[in-house]
C-alpha positions in Angstrom: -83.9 97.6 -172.7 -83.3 100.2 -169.6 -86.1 99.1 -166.9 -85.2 102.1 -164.6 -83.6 99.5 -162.1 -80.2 99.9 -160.8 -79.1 96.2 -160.5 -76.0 96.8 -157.8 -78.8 98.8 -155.2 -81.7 95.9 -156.2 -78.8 93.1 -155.2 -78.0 95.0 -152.5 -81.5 95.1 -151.1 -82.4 91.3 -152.1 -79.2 90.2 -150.1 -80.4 92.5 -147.0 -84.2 90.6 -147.5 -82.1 87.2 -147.6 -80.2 87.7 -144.2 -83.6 89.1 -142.6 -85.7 85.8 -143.4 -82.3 83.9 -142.0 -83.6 82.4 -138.7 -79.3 81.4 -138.3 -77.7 83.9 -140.5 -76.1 82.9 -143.9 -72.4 82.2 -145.4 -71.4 84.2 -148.0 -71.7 81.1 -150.0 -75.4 80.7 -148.8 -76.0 84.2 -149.6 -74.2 84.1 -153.1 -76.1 80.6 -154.3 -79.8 82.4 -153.3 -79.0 85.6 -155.1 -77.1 83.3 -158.3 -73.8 85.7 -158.1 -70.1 84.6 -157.9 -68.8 84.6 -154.3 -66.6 88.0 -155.1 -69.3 89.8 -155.9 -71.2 88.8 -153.3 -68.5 89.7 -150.4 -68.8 92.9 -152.1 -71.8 93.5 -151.2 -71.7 91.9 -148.0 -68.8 94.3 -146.7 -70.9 97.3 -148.5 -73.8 96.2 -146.2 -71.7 96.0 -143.1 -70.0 99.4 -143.6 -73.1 100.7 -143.8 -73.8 98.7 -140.0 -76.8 97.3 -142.0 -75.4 93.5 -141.9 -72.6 92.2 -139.6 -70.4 88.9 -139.0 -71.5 86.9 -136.1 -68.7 84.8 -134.2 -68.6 82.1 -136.0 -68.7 83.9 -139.3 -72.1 83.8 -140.6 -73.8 87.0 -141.2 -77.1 88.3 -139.9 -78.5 92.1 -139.2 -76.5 94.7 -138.6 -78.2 97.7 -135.9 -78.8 100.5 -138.4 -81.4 97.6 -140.0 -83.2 98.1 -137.0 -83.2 101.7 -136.5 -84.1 101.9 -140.7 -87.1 99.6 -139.6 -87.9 101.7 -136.4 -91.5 103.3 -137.4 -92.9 99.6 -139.6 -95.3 98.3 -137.5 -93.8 94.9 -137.1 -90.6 95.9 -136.0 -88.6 95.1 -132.7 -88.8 98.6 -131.7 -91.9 98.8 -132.0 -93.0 95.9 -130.4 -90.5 97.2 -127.5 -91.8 100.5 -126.7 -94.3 99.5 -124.5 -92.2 97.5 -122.6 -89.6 100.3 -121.8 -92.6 102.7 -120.8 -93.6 99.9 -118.6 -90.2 99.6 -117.3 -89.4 103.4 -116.9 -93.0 104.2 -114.8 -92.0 101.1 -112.3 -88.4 101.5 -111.9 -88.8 105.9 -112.1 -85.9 105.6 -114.4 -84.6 105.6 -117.7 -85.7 102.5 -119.4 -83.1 101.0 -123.2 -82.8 98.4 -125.6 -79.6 97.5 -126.3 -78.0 95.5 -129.7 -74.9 94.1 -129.8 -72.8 94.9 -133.3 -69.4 93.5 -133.1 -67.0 94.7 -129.5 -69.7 97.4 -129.2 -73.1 98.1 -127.4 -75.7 99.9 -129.4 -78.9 102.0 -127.7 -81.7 101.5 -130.1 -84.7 102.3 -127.8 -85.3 104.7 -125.1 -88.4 105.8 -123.1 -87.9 107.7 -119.7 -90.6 107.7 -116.9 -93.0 110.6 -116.4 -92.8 112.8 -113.4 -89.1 112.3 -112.4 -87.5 115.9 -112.1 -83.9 114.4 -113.2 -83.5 111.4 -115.7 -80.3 110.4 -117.7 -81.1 110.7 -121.3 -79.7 108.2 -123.7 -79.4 109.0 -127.2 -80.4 106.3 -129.4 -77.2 105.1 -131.7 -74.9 105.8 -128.7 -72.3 103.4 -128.6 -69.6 101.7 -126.2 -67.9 98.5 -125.3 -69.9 95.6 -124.8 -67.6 94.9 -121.8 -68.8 98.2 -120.0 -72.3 98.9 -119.1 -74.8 97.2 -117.8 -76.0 96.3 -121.5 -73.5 95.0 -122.7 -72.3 92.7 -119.7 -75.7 91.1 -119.5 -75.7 90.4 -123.0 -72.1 88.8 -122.8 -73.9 87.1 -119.7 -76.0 85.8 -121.9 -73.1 84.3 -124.4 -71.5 80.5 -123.3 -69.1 80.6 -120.4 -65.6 81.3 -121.1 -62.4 81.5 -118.8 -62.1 85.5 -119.8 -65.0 86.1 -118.3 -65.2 88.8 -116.4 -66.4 88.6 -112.6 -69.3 91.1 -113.6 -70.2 88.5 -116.7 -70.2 86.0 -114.1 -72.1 87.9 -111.7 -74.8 88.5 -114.4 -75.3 84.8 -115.4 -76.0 83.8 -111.7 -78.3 86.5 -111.2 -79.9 86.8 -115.0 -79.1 90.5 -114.4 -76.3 93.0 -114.4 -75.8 95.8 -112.1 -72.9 98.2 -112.9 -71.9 101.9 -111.3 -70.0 104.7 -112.6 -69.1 102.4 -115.5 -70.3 105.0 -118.2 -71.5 107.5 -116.7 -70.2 109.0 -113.1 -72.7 108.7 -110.4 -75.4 106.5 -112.7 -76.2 103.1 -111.6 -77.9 100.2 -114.3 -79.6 97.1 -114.3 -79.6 95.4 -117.6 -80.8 91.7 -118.4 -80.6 89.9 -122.0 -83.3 89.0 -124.3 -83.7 85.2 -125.3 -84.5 85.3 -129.1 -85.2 82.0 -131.2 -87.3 83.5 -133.7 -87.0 83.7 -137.5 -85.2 86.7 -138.3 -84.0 87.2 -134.6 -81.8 84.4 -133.9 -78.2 85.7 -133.7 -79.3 89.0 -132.3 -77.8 90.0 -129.0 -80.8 92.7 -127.1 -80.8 94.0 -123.6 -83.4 95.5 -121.5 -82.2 97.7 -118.8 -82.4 101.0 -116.7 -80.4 103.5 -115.2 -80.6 106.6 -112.9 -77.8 108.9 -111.1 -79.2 107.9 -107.6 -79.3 104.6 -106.2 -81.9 102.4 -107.7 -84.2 100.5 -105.4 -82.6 97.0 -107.0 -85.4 94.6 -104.7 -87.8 96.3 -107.4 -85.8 97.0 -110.2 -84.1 94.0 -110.6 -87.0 92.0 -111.0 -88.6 94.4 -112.6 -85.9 94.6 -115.5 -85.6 91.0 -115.5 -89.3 90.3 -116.0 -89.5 93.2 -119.0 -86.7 91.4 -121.2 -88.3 87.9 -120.6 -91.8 90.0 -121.8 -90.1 91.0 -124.5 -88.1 88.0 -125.2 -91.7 86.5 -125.9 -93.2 89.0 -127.4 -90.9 89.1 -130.4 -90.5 85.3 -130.9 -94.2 84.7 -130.8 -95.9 88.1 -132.1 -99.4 88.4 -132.0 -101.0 88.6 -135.4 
């Protein structure tokens, strides 16, 4: 008897829910045991998620939320962007610049989240779902920063780690300067997710208050998602 559901969309979404309440992430044999489906079937759907950026491998192969799951989350009042808007308005009024939130998805750097500060005749607007390397930008090198210690670690990765903050020029766009510095998530549903907190502006930054300043706004944050207050 025909119930009205479409059974490849309702799998689709229950494997989405699965990952979400995945404090680690899941195998596609974790995933295909909860949702009672052959492993085939399942990697379907897995690689249907992550083509849609909704899902995505992490490095050691377990999968966990992609970046469009945030921004499809963006206006539910639990969710990270949410809980980070105040945090970026914070950050934009004190540092008079253009305040982000950053994901990690795969070799790329996401912009979820923007607020820009009020009263500043010239800003550099960031449109959210703009994307680049995760090895250029302030953003991305503090959340590789962030990542264990390798030997192809860049010297601005290792500059980042000593500091807890990156600070790039003219890396992506000519004349703009950015302070970035990486969430610490442990969480359930957040572990596994790479965020950064940063700033940037075309002039010079005053970095003896910005870098502080960005630095204290991701560890706010960092806290704020990991222990919400209900």
């Amino acid at each position: 008897m025909a119930t009205g559901k479409l059974q490849t969309l309702d799998r689709g979404i229950e494997a989405l829910l699965l990952v979400a309440e995945a404090s680690g992430g899941l195998t596609v044999g974790d995933l295909a045991t909860r949702l009672g489906l052959h492993r085939a079937v399942t990697y379907r759907i897995v690689a249907t998620l992550a083509d849609r950026g909704m899902v995505r491998r992490g490095v050691d192969g377990r999968i966990v939320l992609g970046a469009r799951a945030y921004l499809l989350g963006a206006h539910t009042v639990d969710s990270i962007r949410t809980m980070a808007l105040p945090v970026l308005e914070d950050l934009a009024e004190r540092a008079s610049a253009t305040a982000f939130l950053s994901m990690a998805e795969g070799e790329e750097c996401v912009v979820v989240l923007t607020a820009e500060p009020r009263d500043v005749a010239i800003t550099i607007h960031y449109r959210v779902g703009r994307r680049h390397p995760i090895t250029r930008g302030a953003a991305g090198i503090a959340i590789l920063a962030a990542r264990p210690e390798t030997d192809a670690d860049s010297q601005d990765v290792r500059s980042a780690r000593s500091l807890g903050y990156s600070i790039t020029r003219d890396q992506l766009h000519r004349g703009a300067v950015g302070v970035s510095s990486a969430l610490l998530l442990t969480g359930v549903g957040f572990a596994r997710q790479e965020f950064s907190v940063g700033v940037v502006a075309f002039e010079d930054l005053d970095l003896d208050v910005v870098a502080p300043a960005v630095a204290d706004a991701a560890q706010t944050l960092s806290k704020t998602i990991t222990s919400p207050t209900l």
